[in-house]
C-alpha positions in Angstrom: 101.1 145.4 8.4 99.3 148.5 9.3 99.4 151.7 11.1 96.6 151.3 13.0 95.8 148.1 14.8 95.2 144.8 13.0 91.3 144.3 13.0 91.2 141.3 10.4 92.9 138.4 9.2 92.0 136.1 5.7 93.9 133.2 4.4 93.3 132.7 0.3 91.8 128.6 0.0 95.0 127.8 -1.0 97.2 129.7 1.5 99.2 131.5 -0.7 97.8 134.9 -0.1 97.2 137.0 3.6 94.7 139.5 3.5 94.8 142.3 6.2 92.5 144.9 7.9 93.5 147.9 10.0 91.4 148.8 12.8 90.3 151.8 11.1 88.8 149.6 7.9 90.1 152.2 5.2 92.9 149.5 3.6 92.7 146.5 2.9 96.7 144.5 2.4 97.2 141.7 0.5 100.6 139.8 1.7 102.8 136.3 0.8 102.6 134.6 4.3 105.2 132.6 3.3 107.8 135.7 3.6 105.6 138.4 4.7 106.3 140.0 1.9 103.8 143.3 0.4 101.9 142.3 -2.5 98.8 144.6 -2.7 96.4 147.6 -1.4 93.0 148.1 -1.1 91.5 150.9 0.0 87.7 150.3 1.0 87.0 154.4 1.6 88.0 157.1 3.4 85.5 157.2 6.4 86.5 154.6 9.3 84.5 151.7 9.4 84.7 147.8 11.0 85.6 145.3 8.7 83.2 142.7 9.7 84.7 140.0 7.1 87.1 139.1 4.3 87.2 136.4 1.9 89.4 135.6 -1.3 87.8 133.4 -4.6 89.1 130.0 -4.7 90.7 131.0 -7.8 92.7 133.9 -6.3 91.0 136.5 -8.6 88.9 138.5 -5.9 88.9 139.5 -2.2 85.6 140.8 -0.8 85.1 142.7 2.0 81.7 143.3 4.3 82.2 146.8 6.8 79.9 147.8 9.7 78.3 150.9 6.9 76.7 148.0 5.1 78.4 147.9 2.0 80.8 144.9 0.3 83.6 145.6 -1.9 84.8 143.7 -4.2 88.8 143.7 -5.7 90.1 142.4 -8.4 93.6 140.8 -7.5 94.0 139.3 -10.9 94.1 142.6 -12.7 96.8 143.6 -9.9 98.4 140.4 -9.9 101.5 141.2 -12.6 104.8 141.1 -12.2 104.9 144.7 -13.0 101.7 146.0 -10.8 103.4 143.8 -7.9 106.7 145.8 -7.8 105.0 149.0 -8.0 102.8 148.1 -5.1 105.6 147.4 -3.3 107.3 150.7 -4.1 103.9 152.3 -3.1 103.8 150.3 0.5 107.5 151.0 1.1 106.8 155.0 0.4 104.2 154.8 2.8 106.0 153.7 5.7 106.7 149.4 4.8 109.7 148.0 4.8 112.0 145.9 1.5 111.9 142.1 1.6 115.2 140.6 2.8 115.6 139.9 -1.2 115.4 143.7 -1.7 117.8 144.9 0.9 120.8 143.0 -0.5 119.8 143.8 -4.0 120.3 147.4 -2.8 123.1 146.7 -0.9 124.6 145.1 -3.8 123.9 147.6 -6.6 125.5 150.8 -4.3 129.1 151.9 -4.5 130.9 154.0 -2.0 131.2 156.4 -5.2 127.5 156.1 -5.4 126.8 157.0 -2.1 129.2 160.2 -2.0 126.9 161.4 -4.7 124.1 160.8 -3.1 125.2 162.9 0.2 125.8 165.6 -2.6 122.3 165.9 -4.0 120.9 165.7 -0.2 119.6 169.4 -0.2 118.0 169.2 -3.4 116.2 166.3 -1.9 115.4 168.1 1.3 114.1 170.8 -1.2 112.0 168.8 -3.4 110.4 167.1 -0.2 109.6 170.3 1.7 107.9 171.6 -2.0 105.8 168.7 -2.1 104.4 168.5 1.3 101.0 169.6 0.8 100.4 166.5 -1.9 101.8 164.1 1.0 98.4 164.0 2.8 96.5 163.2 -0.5 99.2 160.6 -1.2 97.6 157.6 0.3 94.6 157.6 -2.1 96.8 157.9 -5.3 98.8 154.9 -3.9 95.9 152.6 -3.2 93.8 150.8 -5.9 89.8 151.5 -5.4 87.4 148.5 -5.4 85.7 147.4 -8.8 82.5 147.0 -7.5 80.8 147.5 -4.4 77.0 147.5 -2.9 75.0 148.5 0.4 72.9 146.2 2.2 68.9 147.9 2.6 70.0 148.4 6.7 72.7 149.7 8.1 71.7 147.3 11.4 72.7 143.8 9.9 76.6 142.7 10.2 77.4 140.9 6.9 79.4 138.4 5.6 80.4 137.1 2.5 82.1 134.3 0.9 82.7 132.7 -2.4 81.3 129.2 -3.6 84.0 126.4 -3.9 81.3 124.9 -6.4 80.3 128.3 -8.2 84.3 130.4 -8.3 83.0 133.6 -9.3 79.6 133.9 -6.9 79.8 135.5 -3.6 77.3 134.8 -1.1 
């Protein structure tokens, strides 16, 4: 799921969604525990920090997040939540490192011809190339891939550990 050790683990109320946390606290991953399948990406900052809790909205529009700096961010999954943004974030997770669903492997399998593939081996140095002329924007890569929070605040002390969760009987307040 991460890089980095796994520091935190949410289940959405309904179960549908998996929300991760490395060890390092920069990204937060939304996945389908049903297949492990990548959904989304979070990234709470750049500076390390403890994820101290996670919680999704019992309509499956938000995930918060409280870190040991004092501040809660808040995502909107909802605005992510297309068919569209949902394959891209996939494509973003697999070009970091992540792996294709079962479903994706044989689609690729599938869709490449022998043909294909000897054209492929053909345009391997222009690839090699192009990689090796873009290597200086690979270490700014993982904060283009990563959607930012929508809203975020600090708590007054950087002492107190919070924790937040969302009403069943008020959906859109967090607590």
């Amino acid at each position: 799921a991460h890089s980095n050790g796994l520091a935190f683990l949410c289940l959405s109320p309904d179960g549908q969604l998996l929300g991760t946390a490395s060890s390092r606290g920069t990204l937060l991953r939304v996945f389908d525990p049903r297949t492990g399948d990548f959904l989304l990406e979070f990234r709470r900052g750049s500076n390390p920090a403890r994820i101290t809790s996670m919680a999704f909205s019992p309509c499956c529009g938000f995930l918060a997040a409280c870190s040991s700096t004092g501040t809660t961010h808040l995502y909107k999954l909802a605005a992510s939540w297309t068919g569209g943004e949902q394959k891209r974030s996939r494509e973003r997770y697999r070009a970091l490192g992540g792996t294709r669903s079962a479903e994706e492997k044989a689609d690729v399998g599938a869709a490449q011809k022998p043909d294909r593939r000897a054209e492929e081996a053909n345009a391997e140095p222009e690839k090699d190339a192009l990689k090796a002329s873009l290597q200086f924007f690979e270490k700014l890569s993982p904060y283009f891939h990563t959607e930012w929070s929508f809203a975020q605040w600090r708590l007054p002390s950087k002492d107190c550990a919070a924790i937040c969760a969302f009403s069943q009987n008020l959906p859109n307040t967090l607590f």
